[in-house]
C-alpha positions, 0 to 999 in steps of 0.5 A: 500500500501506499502507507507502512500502516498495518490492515488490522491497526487501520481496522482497529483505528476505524472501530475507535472512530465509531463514538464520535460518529455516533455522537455526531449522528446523535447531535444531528437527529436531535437538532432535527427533530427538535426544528420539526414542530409536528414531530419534535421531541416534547416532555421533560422525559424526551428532554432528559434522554438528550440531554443524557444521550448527548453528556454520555456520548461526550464522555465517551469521547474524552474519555478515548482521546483522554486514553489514547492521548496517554497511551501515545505518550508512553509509546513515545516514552518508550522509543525516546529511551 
């Protein structure tokens, strides 16, 4: 291939995108459902489930850079020894 990437890093590195594609997915069904007047979302339950949807989809984002960010470190670590 054209980069020294190896396929089951590139695999890997895609299933680890998935969160944010689903947070991103998640913040533009809901801002669309939410400019629908007929159909938005209406109650205090649908208003606590995005909201909840939204804070748990956020954390699971910081928390995989939080992680990967340290795990990169070390490995940088590592090779600077």
């Amino acid at each position: 291939g054209v980069t020294s990437i190896k396929l089951a890093h590139y695999a890997l590195s895609l299933f680890f995108i998935l969160p944010g594609t689903v947070l991103y997915c998640f913040i533009g069904a809901t801002a669309g459902s939410l400019t629908e007047s007929e159909s938005a979302a209406s109650g205090p339950v649908a208003i606590v489930s995005i909201v909840v949807g939204l804070l748990f989809g956020l954390l699971a984002v910081f928390a995989i850079s939080y992680y990967a960010k340290r795990e990169f470190n070390t490995i940088i670590a590592k090779q600077g020894q």
